[in-house]
SEMARVEX-522293 format. One record per residue (C-alpha): residue in one letter; x, y, z. Coordinates in pm, whole numbers, plus 32768, in hexadecimal, padded with zeros to 4 digits. Each point is the difference from the previous one (the first is absolute). Layout:
<rs>
AXYZ
...
</rs>
This chain:
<rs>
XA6F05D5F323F
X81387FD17F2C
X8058813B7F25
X7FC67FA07E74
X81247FF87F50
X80F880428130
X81497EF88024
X80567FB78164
X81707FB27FC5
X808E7F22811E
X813C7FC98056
X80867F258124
X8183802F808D
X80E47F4680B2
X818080227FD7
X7FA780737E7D
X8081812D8029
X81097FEC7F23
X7ED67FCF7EEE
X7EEC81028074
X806F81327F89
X7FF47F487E93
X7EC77F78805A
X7F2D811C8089
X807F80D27EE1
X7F7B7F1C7F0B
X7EBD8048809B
X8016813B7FFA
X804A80327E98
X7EF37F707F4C
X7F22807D7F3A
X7EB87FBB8094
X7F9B811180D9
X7F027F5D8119
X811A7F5680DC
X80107FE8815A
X81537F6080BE
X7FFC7F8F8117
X81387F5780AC
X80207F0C80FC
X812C7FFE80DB
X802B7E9980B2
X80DB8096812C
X815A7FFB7F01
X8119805E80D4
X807B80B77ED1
X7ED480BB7FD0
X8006819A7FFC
X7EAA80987F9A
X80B181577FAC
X80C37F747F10
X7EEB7FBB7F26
X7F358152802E
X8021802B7E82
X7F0C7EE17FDA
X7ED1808280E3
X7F847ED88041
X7E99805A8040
X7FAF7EF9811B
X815D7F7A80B9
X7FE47EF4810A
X810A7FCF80D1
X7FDB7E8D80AF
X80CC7FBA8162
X80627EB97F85
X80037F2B7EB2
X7EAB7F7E7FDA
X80447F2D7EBE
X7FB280697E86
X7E8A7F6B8043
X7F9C80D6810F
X80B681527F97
X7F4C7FBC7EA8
X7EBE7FDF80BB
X803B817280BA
X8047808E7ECC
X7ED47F837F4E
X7F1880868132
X809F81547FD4
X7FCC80177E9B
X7EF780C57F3D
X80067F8F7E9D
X7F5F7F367F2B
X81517F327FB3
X80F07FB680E8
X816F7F9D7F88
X80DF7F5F80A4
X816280267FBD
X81337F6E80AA
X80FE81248086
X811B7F237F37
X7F1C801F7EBA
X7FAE81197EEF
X7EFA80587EFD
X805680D57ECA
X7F2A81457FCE
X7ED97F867F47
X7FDD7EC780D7
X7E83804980D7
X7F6D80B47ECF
X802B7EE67F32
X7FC67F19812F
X7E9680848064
X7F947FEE7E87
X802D7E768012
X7ED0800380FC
X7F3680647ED6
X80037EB37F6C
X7F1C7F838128
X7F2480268114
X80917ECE80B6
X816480727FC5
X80968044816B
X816B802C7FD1
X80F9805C7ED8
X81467F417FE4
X813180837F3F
X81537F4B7F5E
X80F5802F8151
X81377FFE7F75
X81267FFA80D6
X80B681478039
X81647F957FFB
X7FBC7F447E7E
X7EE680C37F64
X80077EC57F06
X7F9C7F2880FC
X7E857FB8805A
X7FCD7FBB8191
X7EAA7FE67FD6
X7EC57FFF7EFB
X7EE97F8A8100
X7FE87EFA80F9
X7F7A7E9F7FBC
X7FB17EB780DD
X804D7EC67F9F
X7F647ED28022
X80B57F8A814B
X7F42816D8085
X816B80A77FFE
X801B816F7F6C
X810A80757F3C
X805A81077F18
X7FDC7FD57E77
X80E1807F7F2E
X8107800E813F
X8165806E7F84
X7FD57FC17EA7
X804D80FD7EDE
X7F0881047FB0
X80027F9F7E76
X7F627E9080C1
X7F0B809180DB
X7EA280087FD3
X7F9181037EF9
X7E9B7FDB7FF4
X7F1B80E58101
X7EEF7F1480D8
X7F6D7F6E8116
X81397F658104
X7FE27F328159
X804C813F80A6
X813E80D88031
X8135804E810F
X7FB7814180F9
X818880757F74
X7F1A80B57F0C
X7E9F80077FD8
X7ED480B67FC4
X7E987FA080C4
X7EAC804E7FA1
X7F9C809F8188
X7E8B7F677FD2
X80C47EAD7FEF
X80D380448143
X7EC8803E80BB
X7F527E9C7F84
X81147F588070
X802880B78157
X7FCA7F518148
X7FD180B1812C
X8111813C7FA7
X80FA7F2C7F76
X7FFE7FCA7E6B
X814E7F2E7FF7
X80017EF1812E
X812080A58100
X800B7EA58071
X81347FD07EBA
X80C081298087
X808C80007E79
X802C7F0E7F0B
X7EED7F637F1E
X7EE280EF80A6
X800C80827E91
X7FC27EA47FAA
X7EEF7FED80FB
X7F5D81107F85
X80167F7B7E8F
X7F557EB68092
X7EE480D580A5
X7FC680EF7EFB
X7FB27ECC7EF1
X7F257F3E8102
X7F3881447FF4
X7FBA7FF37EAD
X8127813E7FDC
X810A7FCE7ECE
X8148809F7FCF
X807480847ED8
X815B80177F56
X806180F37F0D
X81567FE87F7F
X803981487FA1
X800280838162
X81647FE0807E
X8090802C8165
X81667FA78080
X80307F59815D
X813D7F94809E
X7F997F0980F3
X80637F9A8167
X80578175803F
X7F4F7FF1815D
X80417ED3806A
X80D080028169
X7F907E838070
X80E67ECF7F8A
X7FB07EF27EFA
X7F9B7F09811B
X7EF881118078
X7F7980487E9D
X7FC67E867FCA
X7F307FF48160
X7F3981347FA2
X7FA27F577E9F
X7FCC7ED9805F
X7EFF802C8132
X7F2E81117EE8
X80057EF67F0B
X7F227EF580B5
X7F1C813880AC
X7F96805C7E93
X7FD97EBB7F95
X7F117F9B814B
X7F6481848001
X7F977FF17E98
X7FD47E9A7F6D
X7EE57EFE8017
X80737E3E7FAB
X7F2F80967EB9
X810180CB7F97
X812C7EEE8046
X7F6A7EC77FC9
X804F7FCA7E90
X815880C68004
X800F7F0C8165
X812E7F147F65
X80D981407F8D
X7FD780AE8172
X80507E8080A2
X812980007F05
X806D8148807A
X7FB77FED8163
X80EB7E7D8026
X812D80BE7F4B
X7FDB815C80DB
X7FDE7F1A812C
X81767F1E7F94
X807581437FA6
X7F848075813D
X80DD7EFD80DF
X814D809E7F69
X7F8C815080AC
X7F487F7A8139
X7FC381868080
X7F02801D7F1F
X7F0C7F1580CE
X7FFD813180E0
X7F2880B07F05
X7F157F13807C
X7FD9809B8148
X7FCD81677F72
X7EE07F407F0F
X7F527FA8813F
X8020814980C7
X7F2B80A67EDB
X7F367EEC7F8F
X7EC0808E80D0
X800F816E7F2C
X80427F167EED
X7ECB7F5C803F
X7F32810F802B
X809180BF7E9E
X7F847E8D7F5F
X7EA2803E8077
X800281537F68
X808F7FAB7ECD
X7F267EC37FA9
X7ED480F18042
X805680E57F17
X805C7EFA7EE0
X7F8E803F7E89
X81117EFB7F3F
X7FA47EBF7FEA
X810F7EC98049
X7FF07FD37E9A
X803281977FCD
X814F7FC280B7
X80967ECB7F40
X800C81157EE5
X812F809880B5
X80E27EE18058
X81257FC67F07
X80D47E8F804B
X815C804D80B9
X80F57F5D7F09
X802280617E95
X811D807E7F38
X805D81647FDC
X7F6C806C7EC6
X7EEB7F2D807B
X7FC980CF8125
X800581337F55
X7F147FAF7EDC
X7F117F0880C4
X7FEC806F814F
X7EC180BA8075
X7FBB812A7F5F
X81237FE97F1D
X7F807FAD7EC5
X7FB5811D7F16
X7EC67FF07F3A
X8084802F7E6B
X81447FC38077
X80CE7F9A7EB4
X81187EDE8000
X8140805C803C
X805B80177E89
X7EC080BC7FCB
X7F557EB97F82
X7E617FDF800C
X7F9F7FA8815D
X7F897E748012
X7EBA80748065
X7F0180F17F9F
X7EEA80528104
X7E9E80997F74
X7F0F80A480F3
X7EE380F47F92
X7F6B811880C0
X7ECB80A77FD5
X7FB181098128
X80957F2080C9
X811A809E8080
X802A7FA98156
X7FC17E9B7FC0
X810B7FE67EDE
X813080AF80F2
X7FB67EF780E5
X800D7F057EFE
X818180937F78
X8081801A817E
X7FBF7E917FEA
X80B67FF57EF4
X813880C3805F
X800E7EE48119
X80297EE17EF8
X81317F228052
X80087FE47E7B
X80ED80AD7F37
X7FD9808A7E7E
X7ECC80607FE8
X7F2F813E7F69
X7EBF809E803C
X7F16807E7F40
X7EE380B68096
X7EC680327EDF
X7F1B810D804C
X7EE37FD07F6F
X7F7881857FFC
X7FEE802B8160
X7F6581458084
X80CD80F88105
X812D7FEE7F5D
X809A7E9980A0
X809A7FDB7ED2
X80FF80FF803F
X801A7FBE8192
X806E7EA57FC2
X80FF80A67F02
X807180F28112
X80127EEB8121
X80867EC27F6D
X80D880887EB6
X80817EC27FD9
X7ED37F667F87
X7F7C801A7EA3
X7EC480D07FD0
X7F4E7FB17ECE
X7ED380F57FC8
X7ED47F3B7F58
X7F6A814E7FCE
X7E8B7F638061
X7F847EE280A1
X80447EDD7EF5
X7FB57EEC812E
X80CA7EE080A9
X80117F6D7EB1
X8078811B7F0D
X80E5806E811E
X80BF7EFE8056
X80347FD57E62
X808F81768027
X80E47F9E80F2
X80867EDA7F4A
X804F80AB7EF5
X8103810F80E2
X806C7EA98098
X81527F5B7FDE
X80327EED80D5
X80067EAB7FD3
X7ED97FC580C9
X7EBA80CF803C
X7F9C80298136
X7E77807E803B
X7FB480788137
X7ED080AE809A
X80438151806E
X7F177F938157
X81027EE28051
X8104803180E0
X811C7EC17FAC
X80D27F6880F6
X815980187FD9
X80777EB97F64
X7EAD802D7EF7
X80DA806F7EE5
X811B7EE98033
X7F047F0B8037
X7F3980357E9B
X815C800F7F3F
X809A7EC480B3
X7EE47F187F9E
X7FFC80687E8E
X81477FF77FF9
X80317E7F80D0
X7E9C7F897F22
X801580D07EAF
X7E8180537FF6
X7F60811F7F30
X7F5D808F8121
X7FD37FEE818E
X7F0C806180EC
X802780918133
X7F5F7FFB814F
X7F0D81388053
X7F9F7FE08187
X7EBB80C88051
X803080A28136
X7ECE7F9F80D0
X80317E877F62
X80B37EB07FFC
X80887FE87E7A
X7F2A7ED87F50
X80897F4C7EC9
X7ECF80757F29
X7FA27F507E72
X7EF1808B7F1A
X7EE77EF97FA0
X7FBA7FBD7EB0
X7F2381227FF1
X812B80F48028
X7F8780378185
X80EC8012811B
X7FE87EE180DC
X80CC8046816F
X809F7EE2806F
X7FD87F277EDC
X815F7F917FD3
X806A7FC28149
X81567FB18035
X80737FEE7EC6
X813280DE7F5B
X7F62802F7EAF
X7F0781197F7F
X7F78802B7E8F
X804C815B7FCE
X80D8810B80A0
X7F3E80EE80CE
X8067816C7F7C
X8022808E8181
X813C7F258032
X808F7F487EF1
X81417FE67F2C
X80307FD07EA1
X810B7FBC7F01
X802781267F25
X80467ED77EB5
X7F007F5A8029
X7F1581378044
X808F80427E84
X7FBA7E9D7F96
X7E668048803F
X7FFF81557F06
X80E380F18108
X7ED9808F80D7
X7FC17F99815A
X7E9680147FF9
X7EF680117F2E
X7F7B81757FE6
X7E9E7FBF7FDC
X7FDE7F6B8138
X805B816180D2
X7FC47F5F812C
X7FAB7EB580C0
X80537E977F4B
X814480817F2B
X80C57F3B80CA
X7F0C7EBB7FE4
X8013806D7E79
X818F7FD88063
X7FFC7EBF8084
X7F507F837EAF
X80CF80947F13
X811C7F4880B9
X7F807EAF8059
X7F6580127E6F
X817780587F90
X80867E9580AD
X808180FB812F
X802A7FCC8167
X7F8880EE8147
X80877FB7811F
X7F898040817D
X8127808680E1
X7F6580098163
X813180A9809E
X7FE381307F25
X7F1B80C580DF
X7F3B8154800A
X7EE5809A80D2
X7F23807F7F59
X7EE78126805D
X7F177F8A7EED
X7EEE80C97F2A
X809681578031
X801D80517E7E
X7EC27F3A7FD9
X7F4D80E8811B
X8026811B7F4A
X7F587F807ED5
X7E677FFE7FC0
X7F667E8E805E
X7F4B7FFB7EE4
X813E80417F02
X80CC7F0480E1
X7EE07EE7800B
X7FFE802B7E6B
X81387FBF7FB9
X80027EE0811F
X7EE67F587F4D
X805A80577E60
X81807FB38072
X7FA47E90807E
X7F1B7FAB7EE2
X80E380647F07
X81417F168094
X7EF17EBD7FD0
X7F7F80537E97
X816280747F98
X80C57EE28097
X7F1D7ED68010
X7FE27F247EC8
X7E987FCF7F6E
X80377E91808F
X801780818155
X7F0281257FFB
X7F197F147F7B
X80257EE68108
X7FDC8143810A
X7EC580A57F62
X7F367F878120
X80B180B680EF
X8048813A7F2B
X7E6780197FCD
X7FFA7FF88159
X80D180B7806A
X7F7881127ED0
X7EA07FD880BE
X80A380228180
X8092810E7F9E
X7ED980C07F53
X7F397FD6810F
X80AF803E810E
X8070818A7F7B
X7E92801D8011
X804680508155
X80F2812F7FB6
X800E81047EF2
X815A80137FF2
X800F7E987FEC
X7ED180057EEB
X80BD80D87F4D
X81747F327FF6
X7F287EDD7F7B
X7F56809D7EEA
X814D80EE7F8E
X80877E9E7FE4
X7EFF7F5B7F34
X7FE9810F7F1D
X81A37FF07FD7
X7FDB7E767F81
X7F11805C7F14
X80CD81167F5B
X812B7F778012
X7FD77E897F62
X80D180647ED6
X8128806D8125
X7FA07EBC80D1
X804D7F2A7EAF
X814280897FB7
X809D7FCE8152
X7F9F7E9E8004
X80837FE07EAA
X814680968086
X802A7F4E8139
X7FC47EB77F4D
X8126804C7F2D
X80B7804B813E
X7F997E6D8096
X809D7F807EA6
X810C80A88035
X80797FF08166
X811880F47FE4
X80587FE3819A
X803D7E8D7FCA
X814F7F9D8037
X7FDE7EDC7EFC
X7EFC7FCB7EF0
X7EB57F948068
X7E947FA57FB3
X7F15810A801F
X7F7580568164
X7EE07F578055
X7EEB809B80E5
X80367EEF8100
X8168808D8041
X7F578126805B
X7EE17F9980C5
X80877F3B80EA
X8097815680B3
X7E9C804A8033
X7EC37F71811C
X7EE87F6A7FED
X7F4E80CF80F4
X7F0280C67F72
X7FD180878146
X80F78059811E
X7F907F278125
X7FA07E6A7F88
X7EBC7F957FA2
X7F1D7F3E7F26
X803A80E27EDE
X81767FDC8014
X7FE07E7A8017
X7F0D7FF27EBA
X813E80EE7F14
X80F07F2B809C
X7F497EA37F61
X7FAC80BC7EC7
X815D80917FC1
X80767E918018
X7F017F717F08
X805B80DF7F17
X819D7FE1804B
X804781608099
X81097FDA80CE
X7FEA80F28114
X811580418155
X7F107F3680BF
X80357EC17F38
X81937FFE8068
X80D680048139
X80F880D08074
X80D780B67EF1
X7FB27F117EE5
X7F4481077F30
</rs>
């Protein structure tokens, strides 16, 4: 059993000595008490234990020959005790305060294995060598950040591909997943990307790394290296192709399949100006049998999904200040322009005991390839305090205290009010968005100039349909098909523009709804105003579903499910149109009724809502008075218009009065046409 708290401190030399006394001594100054070192000596000629006696290593191991950074790693982490093992190059340093503040990172999550710092280089202390490792789409690793200046580096603490052994901190419980057999980094590398390896591993196995900027180390780089450029170039490029054949399924490559062809034709020209390299091919083969057996292993341990991987590939080519601000992990969530402008963007989610879910939604975030954008984080009087913890673990992110739970619809108004971006982003705290979700909503407002977008939310257990409400404000699955165009913009994804928000009276949502149909109530307002919604496919989150709702009594969800939906038809409808659906509205009224006969909780939704519509006619009135202003007026138009006719709005929505087909469905579809309803049915394609 590992000892709490304890820091197994490794350290690997070979021909460092020149660097190790700073090294070890840098160990053995900090602060934080429960340290163990242990050194690793890979047969240096140069090597003399006594002269390092003031160090006490507690554990020394003395190897006959050099057995490679991978395997001396791997004795060291067998020989340690701790809970954390660091591993620090012996040409590398960490200031005094570097593993206190390193082990308190862990805190920010169970599934956090190892801590990466900002390696700076120790010659220019100005100059970053490394903020993290990340893999591009041609499944090539680099560093981010690599020799640029500290004022350009990343700044923003978060989740990272993974991080270089120069300097790094492991969560032990993660070294032991990812063990096979007694190794933990493949010995088959000898050195070079088996930190890389390890990164690949670790994510497969549903592990993250995570970055905190404020933890520095210096490294000086090549300060053990003995073997010539030609030999360093075999070495990487045998380990390469292992962790690519060990660790990766045609899943994972096939769509990023054109960028690692692409790559692959110009290493292999390149290749023919240094023909030695083909002998790497030879080395590939003599350990392609261990490589195959690590692959088994690996694959059978496997938590991230291929799609859970395309989150961490960044392209190859982009500018400079492209690179730093875009590439993975580099954004910084509330990160300002350069002249301290308002971001373009501002990004809503509410919590509400929901904690876990909602730091899984803003790691997403941090991985956007879009640039200025905020966050704003609602909590809607959570219990527990999560509040404050998201405070303490992502301060870059707004945290505006509702103070109790005013629901999706009087949050998300409280959060547009803190908001100064261009656009509003709403998100679901329970969706995780993939990495080009941000860039994706902003784009196609910006190419189509709509008032609002929708997003894609994919359920995880199921295919994403292109769903349409009926006329009786029902979800229908399906019902649109293939088309690109949606009525309203679904509040777990969508984007809207912050002037027109202000055209429609300046709140989001309609308070009275608290939850369920606000954003229906939305996509009326809008289409009533002469606006446009658009659909934007590409823009794409997963999305748990029902975790604020599960916390919530059925009975108090069901009502407002049932009021909420009511309320959208007599509100929006004119008397024409509620008057040529009255037979289905009395049906549905009966359905209804006698189906909650069946449930109390259900019984009880039904009546709380009859008894609402009968003391609230005087309320119902008004807002039909006011929207009908609103249709006159059509202040989203972009020229002057006739008022918006109910057709314009009903032929977003089905027919089908029930999901699958049927007689029923066949019988609304003639009678909608006799009495000139248009409905998405009665047109093809995108010609809504």
């Amino acid at each position: 059993m590992p000892e709490p708290g304890l820091v197994s401190a490794i350290v690997v030399n070979f021909r460092t000595e020149n660097y190790l006394h700073e090294c070890l001594a840098s160990i053995r100054d900090q602060t934080y008490e429960k340290i163990e070192l242990i050194l690793i000596d890979n047969a240096s000629p140069g090597f003399r234990v006594e002269e390092y006696a003031e160090f006490t290593p507690d554990r020394l191991i003395s190897n006959q020959c050099n057995r490679g950074f991978a395997a001396a790693n791997n004795q060291g982490i067998r020989a340690a005790s701790g809970e954390f093992v660091l591993l620090l190059n012996a040409d590398a340093w960490i200031p005094s305060d570097f593993i206190s503040r390193a082990v308190q990172e862990f805190a920010a999550g169970e599934r956090i294995g190892m801590v990466v710092p900002q390696l700076r280089r120790w010659q220019d202390r100005e100059t970053v060598e490394s903020t993290g490792h990340i893999l591009r789409r041609d499944f090539t690793a680099a560093h981010r950040d690599h020799l640029v200046p500290v004022a350009e580096a990343t700044k923003l603490a978060g989740p990272v591909f993974g991080g270089t052994a120069a300097c790094v901190l492991y969560r032990g419980e993660m070294l032991e997943d990812l063990r096979f057999r007694d190794q933990y980094f493949d010995e088959s590398f000898f050195a070079y990307f088996e930190d890389v390896d390890l990164d690949l591993r670790a994510n497969l196995a549903g592990w993250q790394a995570w970055y905190q900027p404020e933890l520095v180390a210096f490294h000086l780089g090549g300060g053990s290296g003995e073997r010539t450029r030609w030999q360093l170039r075999l070495i990487a490029e045998k380990n390469r192709y292992l962790g690519l054949m060990k660790s990766l399924t045609f899943a994972d490559m096939a769509p990023n399949l054109h960028h690692l062809l692409a790559y692959e034709l110009y290493h292999f020209v390149r290749t023919l100006a240094t023909p030695y390299l083909f002998l790497a091919i030879g080395s590939f083969l003599r350990h392609l049998p261990a490589a195959a057996s690590w692959r088994r292993h690996i694959l059978g341990r496997r938590r991230l999904p291929p799609q859970g991987l395309r989150q961490f590939l960044v392209p190859r080519f982009r500018g400079r200040r492209r690179r730093l601000s875009q590439g993975y992990m580099a954004l910084e969530l509330g990160r300002q322009g350069a002249s301290g402008s308002s971001p373009a963007a501002s990004v809503i989610v509410l919590n509400y005991n929901g904690y876990a879910d909602t730091v899984r939604c803003l790691r997403a975030l941090q991985r956007q390839v879009f640039g200025g954008f905020e966050v704003i984080i609602v909590d809607n009087g959570s219990a527990s305090g999560e509040a404050a913890r998201l405070k303490r673990d992502f301060p870059n992110v707004r945290v505006v205290l509702a103070g109790k739970n005013l629901g999706f619809a009087g949050g998300v108004n409280l959060g547009a009010e803190k908001a100064r971006g261009e656009y509003l982003i709403l998100l679901n705290n329970d969706a995780e968005p993939e990495p080009e979700f941000l860039r994706d909503l902003v784009n196609a407002l910006e190419q189509d100039q709509g008032d609002a977008g929708c997003g894609v939310l994919l359920a995880e257990s199921e295919e994403p349909t292109n769903d349409a409400l009926n006329i009786l404000g029902y979800n229908i699955k399906g019902a649109m098909g293939g088309r690109t165009v949606t009525f309203y913009p679904s509040g777990g994804a969508t984007i809207l523009r912050s002037s027109s928000v202000q055209k429609l009276g300046g709140q989001i949502f309609d308070p009275v709804y608290f939850i369920y149909h606000e954003d229906v109530s939305l996509g009326f307002r809008i289409r009533l105003a002469g606006g446009d919604v658009l659909k934007i496919p590409s823009a794409r989150a997963r999305h748990k579903g029902g975790a604020t709702i599960s916390r919530l009594h059925r009975g108090f969800v069901r009502y407002f499910q049932q009021r909420n939906r009511i309320l959208n038809l007599l509100t929006f409808y004119s008397g024409r149109t509620l008057w040529k659906l009255a037979p289905f509205l009395i049906l549905d009224w009966v359905v209804s009724h006698l189906r909650s006969l069946l449930s109390p909780k259900e019984l009880t939704a039904v009546l709380r809502t009859d008894i609402f519509f009968l003391t609230h006619l005087r309320f119902l009135i008004g807002r039909r008075f006011y929207y009908a202003r609103l249709r006159r007026e059509c202040p989203l138009a972009s020229a002057r218009r006739l008022p918006v006719e109910d057709g314009e709005l009903t032929r977003f929505f089905s027919a089908r009065l029930l999901p699958q087909s049927g007689m029923l469905n066949h019988v609304v579809r003639w009678y909608l046409r006799t009495v000139r309803l248009p409905v998405c049915e009665d047109f093809s394609g995108n010609a809504l």
